[in-house]
N, C-alpha and C positions, 0 to 999 in steps of 0.2 A: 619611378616614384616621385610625384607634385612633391620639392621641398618648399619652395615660394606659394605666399598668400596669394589666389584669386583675384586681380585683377592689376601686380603686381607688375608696373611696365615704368623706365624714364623719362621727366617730361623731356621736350626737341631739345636742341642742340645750345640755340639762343637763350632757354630758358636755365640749362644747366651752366653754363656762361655767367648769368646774373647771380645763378647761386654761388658759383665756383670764386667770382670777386668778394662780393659782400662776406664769403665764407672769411676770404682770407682777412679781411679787414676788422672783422669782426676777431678774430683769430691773434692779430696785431695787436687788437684794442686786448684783450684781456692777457696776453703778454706782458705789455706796457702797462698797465695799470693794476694788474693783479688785484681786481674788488675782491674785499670780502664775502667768505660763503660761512653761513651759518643756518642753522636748521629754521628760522624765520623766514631766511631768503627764499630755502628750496620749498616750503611752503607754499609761500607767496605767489607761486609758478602753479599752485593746480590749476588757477581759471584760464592761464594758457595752455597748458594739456588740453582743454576740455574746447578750447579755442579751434584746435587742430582737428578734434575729434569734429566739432560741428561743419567746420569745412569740407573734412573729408567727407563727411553722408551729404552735405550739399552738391559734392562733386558724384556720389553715388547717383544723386537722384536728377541729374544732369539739370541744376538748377543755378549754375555756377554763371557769369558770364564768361566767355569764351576765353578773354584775356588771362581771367585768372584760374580756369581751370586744370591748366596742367600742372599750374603748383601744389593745387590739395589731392593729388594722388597719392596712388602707395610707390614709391617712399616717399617722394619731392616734401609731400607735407609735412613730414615729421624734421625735415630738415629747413621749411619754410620758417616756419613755426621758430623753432631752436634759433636760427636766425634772429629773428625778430627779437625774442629775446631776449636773446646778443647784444643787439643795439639797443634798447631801451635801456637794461642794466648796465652798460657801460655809459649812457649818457645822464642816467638816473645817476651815478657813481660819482661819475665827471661833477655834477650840480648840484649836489644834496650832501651829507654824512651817510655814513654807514649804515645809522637806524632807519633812515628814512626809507634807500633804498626797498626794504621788503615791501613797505607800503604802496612805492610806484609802481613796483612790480603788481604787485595784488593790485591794486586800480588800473592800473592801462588793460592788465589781462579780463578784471569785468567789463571796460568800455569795450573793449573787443570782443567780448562775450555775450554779451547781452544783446546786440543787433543783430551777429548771427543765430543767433537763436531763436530769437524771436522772428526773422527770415524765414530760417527753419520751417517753423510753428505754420508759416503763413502757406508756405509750399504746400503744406499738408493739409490745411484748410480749404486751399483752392483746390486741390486735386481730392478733396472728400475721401480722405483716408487718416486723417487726425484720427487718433486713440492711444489719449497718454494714462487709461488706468493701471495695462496690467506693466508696463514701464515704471510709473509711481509707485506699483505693491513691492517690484525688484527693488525698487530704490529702498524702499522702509524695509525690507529684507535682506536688503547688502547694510543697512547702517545699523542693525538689530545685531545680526552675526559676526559683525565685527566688532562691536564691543562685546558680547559674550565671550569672543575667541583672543581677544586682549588681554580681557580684563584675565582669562583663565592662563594666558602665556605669561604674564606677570609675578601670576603665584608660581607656574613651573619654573621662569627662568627669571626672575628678577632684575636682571643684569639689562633686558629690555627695555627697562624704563630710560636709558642715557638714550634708547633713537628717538626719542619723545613726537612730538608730532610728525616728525619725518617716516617714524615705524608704523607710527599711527596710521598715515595718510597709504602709504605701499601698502599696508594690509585691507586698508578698506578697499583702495583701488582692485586689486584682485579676488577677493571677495567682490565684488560689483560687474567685473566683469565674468566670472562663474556665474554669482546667481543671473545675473540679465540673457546668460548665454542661456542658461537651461529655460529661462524664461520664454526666450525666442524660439527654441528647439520644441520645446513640450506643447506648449500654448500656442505659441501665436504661427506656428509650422514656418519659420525659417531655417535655415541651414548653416551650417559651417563653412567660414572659407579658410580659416587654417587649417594646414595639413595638421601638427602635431594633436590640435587640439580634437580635430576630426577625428584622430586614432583611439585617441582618450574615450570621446566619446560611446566608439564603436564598440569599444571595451564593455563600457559600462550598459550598453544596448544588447551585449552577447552574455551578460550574464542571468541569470534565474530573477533576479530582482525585476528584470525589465518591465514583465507587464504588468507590474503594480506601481514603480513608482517612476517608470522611465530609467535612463542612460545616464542624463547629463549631471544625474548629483553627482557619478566618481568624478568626473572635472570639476563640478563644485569643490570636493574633497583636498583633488590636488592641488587646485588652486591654494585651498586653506593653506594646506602641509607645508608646499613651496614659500609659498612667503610668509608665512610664520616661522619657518627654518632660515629665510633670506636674512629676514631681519635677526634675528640670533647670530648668527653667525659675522653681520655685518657690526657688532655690538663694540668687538675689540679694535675693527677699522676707524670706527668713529671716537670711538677715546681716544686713540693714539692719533689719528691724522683727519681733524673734527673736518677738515672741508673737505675733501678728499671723499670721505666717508658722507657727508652729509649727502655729496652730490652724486656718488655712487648709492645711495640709499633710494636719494629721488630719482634715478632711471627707474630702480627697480620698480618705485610707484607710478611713473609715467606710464613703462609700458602696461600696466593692467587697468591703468585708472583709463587713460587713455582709450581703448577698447569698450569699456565699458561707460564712459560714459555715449562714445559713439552707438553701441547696442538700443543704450534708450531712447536717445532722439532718431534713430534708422527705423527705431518698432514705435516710436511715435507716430512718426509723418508717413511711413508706407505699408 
């Protein structure tokens, strides 16, 4: 049984060398300086999630140059990326106050967001397969169903409100990556590369409901469940140990937001 993602390989030797220094340096640096995490900070980092995400479908759609292509693989990128990071918050920390930090964060990650993207965009232009409608209706459908599913986790568990934009940001991320998956699946006839989520899928493809409204809403579902119970449950980590908690909240949003916003710019440009 496939338990790794599709396409899921090391970049060479030399390149894991580059990451395995800067790791550790980067590693030293937050040691020694222990910056502040707060729920601003981990914020601050979704337009480098979305950083990694754009890289990696540029690395899908072999539009990368060569040199830097073996970093935005699966995994290299998610570790390229974290890197990066790394170093900019610790020299953001080094140079600035506490507050400012989120802010550099949140700016370097749109300056590195917005070239590839618009990269992106062009890929898809020249290769005439540009089509960002039904990508844009998932987006106003992931940010529709997340505030519905909020605002209603609010009234059942109150206690949610202390992950504030951190819960915020993990539930839309997954929500975003469900609806854009079923979006891909239903519509636009792509396919799944994770295994678990492939199973989910298959579930919901084997049941009665399939030929009226499709498979991929149980994944839409579990999506919801899971990280509306993530963020519940991470409610007393963050009171008790707010950075700790903060930045264990934000993986939880990386890895769905992450995905998904990969999902729209892949059903974008191919």
């Amino acid at each position: 049984m496939q338990i790794l993602p599709e396409g899921f390989a090391l970049p060479p030797l030399p390149y894991l060398l580059v990451l395995l220094v800067v790791g550790v340096g980067v590693a030293v640096g937050v040691r020694t300086r222990r910056p502040a995490v707060t729920g601003d900070h981990v914020v601050a980092l979704a337009p480098w999630m979305a950083v990694g995400s754009v890289l990696h479908v540029l690395h899908v759609v072999d539009a990368l140059p060569s040199i830097l292509d073996p970093l935005a693989g699966t995994p290299s990128v998610y570790i390229t990326v974290a890197l990066l990071v790394g170093v900019v918050w610790l020299a953001a920390d080094a140079l600035t106050d506490s507050e400012t930090v989120p802010v550099v964060l949140a700016a370097t990650g749109l300056l590195a967001l917005v070239p590839s993207l618009v990269a992106a965009l062009l890929v898809g232009q020249g290769r005439g397969s540009l089509a960002v409608t039904w990508p844009a209706i998932a987006l106003v459908v992931a940010v529709v169903l997340t505030g519905v599913v909020w605002v209603v986790l609010r009234q059942v568990r109150p206690e949610v409100a202390l992950t504030g934009s951190v819960g915020v940001l993990a539930l839309f991320g997954h929500t975003l990556d469900g609806v854009s998956t079923a979006v891909g699946l239903e519509v636009l006839g792509f396919s799944e590369r994770t295994p678990l989520s492939r199973v989910i899928i298959e579930l919901g493809q084997a049941l009665p409901t399939a030929p009226y409204i499709g498979g991929a809403w149980l994944f839409v579902l579990v999506k919801l469940l899971v990280a509306a119970g993530v963020v519940t449950l991470l409610v007393d980590y963050v009171r008790e140990e707010p950075a700790e908690g903060y930045l264990l909240l934000g993986l939880v949003a990386a890895v769905g937001f992450g995905p998904g916003v990969h999902n729209l710019v892949l059903f974008s440009i191919a």
